[in-house]
C-alpha positions as CSV (number, residue, x, y, z in Angstrom):
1,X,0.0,0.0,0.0
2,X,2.7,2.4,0.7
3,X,4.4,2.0,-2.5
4,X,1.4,2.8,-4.1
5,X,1.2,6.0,-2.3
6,X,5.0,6.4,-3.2
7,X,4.6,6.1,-6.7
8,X,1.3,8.0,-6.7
9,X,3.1,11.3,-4.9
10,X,6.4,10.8,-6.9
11,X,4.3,11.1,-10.6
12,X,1.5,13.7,-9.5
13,X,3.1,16.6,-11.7
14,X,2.4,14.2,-14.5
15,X,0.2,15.8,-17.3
16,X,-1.2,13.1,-19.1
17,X,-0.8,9.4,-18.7
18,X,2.4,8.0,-19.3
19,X,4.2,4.9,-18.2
20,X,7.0,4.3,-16.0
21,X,10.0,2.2,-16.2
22,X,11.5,0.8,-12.6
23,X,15.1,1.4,-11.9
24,X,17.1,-1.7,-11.4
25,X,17.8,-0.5,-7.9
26,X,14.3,-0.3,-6.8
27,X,13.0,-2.6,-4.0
28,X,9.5,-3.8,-3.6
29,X,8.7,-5.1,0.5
30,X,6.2,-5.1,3.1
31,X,5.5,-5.1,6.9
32,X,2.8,-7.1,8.5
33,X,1.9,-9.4,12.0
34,X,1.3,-12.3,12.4
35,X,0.0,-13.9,15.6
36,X,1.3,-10.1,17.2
37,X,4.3,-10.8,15.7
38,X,5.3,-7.7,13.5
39,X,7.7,-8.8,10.5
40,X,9.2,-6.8,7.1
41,X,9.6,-9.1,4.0
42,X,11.3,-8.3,0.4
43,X,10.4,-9.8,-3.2
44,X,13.8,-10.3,-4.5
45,X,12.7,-10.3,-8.4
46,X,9.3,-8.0,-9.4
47,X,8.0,-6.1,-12.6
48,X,5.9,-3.1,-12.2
49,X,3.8,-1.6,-14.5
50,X,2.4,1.7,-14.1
51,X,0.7,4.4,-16.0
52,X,-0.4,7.3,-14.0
53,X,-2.8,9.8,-15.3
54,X,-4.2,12.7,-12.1
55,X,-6.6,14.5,-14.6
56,X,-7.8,10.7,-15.2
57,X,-7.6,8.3,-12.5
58,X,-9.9,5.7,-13.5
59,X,-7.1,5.2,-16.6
60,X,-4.4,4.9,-14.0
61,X,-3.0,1.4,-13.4
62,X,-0.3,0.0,-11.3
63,X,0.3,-3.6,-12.0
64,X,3.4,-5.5,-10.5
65,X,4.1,-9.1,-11.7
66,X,6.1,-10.8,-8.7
67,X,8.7,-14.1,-10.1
């Protein structure tokens, strides 16, 4: 959910929709609890997808393919 937010902030200047290409240095991980036990996880291989459009946000998409 974060990253979602991340990517959401980082491309609101964006004029029309247009796609995004990951850098190889980007990281895609998570926190969560289980059983009260609060743990942080990392995918080690992912490919995201998104198009961001803030005039048209029904067009935007954020898709990530986890391998």
């Amino acid at each position: 959910m974060r990253l979602i937010f991340l990517a959401m902030a980082l491309f609101a200047g964006a004029s029309q929709a247009a796609d995004y290409i990951a850098l190889p240095e980007s990281t895609l991980g998570f926190s969560a609890s289980f059983q009260g036990e609060a743990f942080d996880g990392k995918f080690a291989k992912f490919s995201p997808q998104i198009r961001f459009d803030p005039t048209q946000l029904g067009s935007s998409r954020f898709d990530v393919r986890i391998t």
